[in-house]
N, C-alpha and C positions, 0 to 999 in steps of 0.2 A: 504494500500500500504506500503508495507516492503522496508526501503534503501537497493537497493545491495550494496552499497559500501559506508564506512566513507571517507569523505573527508579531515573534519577535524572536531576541539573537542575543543568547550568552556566550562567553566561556564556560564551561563545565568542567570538571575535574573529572579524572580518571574513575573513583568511587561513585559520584556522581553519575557517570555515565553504565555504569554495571546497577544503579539503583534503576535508572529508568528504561532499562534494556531487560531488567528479570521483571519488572510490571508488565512491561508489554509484552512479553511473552508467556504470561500467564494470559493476559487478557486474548493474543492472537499470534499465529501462527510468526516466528521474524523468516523477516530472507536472510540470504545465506551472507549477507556481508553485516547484517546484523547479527547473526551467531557468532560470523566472528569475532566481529567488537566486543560481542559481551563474552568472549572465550579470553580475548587479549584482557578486558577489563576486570577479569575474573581473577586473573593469573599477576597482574600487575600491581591491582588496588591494596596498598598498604595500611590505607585507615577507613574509615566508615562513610559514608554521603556527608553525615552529620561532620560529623570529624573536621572531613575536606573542608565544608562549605565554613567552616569555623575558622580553620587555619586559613582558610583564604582573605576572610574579614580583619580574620587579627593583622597578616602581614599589610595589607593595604592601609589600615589605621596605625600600625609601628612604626612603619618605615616609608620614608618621604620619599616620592618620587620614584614609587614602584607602580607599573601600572599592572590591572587587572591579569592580562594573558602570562604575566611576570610569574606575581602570585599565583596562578595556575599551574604554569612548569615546575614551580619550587615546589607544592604539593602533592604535585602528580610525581616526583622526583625524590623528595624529602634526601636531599644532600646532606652527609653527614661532612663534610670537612669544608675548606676555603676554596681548593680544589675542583670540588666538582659545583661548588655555587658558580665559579670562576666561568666555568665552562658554557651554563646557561647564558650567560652574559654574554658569551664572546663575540656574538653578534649582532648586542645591541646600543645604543646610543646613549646609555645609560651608564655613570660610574661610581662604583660601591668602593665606601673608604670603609675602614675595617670597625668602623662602630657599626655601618651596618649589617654588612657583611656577619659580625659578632651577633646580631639581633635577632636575623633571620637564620642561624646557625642553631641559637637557644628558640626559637619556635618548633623550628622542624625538627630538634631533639627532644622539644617537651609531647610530642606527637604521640597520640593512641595509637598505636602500630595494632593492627588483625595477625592472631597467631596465623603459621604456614598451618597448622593440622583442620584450621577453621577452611584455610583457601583450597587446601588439597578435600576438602568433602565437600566443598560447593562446585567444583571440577569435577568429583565425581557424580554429582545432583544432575549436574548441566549434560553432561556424557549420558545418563540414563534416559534424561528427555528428550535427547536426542535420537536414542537407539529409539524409545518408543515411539515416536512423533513418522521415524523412518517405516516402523513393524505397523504402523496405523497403517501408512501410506502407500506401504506394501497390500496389507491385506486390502484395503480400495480398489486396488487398483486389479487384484484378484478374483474381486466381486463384482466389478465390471466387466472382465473379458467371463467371465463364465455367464451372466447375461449377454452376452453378445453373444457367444458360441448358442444359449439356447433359445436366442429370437433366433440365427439363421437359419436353423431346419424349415422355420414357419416361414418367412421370406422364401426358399427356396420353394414349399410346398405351392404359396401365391404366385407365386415367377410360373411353376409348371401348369398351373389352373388357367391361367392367363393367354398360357401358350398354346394351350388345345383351342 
């Protein structure tokens, strides 16, 4: 199912995007480039929607002259040293002295991190709805050529009625 129409336009965070990726797939069937977003965001998301959308607020209230998609990468990220904050930057027009740098270091270390044994059982959740979503789709698809196999005797009987 394709939007007709933008309504409106965030950044989302990675947790964020696995929240509104397993709603809508409870409510309808996703395509295949949304299983995979929510497989990636499954396997990536290190803190909660909540969490995300928290640390996102704190670093834009912290730290001056961070914009929105900034605090996005940092959280979808959670950089533990100078290094890999360093590295988010390297492309942008923005420059971090080390009180920042320091600030947004103690954010993303004060972070609710999701244990791995929590992530490795909703990968395996998402794999199961998977097979079954496939074994549905199977069996449909099974229940249709076996109705077609037994309309065509009766079609073929009409064909030879027709023909006399």
């Amino acid at each position: 199912m394709l939007a007709k129409e933008v309504v409106s336009e965030r950044y989302v965070t990675t947790p964020e995007v696995k929240e509104i990726l397993n709603k809508r797939s409870k409510a309808d069937d996703l395509r295949y480039e949304q299983r995979t977003a929510l497989d990636y965001a499954i396997r990536f998301s290190r803190t909660t929607g909540n969490e995300a959308s928290k640390l996102v607020k704190k670093l834009l209230k912290e730290v001056d002259g961070l914009k929105e998609h900034q605090a996005v990468l940092i959280v979808n990220l959670l950089p533990v040293d100078k290094d890999d904050l360093q590295l988010i930057f390297a492309k942008e027009r923005i420059r971090l002295d080390d009180a920042k740098i320091d600030s947004i270091l103690k954010i993303a270390d004060n972070a609710k991190l999701i244990e791995i044994s929590k992530i490795e059982s909703e990968l395996e959740k998402q794999k199961q709805a998977e097979k079954e979503a496939l074994e549905e789709e199977e069996r449909k698809r099974a229940q249709e050529a076996e109705e077609a196999e037994a309309s065509q005797p009766e079609d073929a009987e009409k064909a030879a009625e027709t023909a006399k």
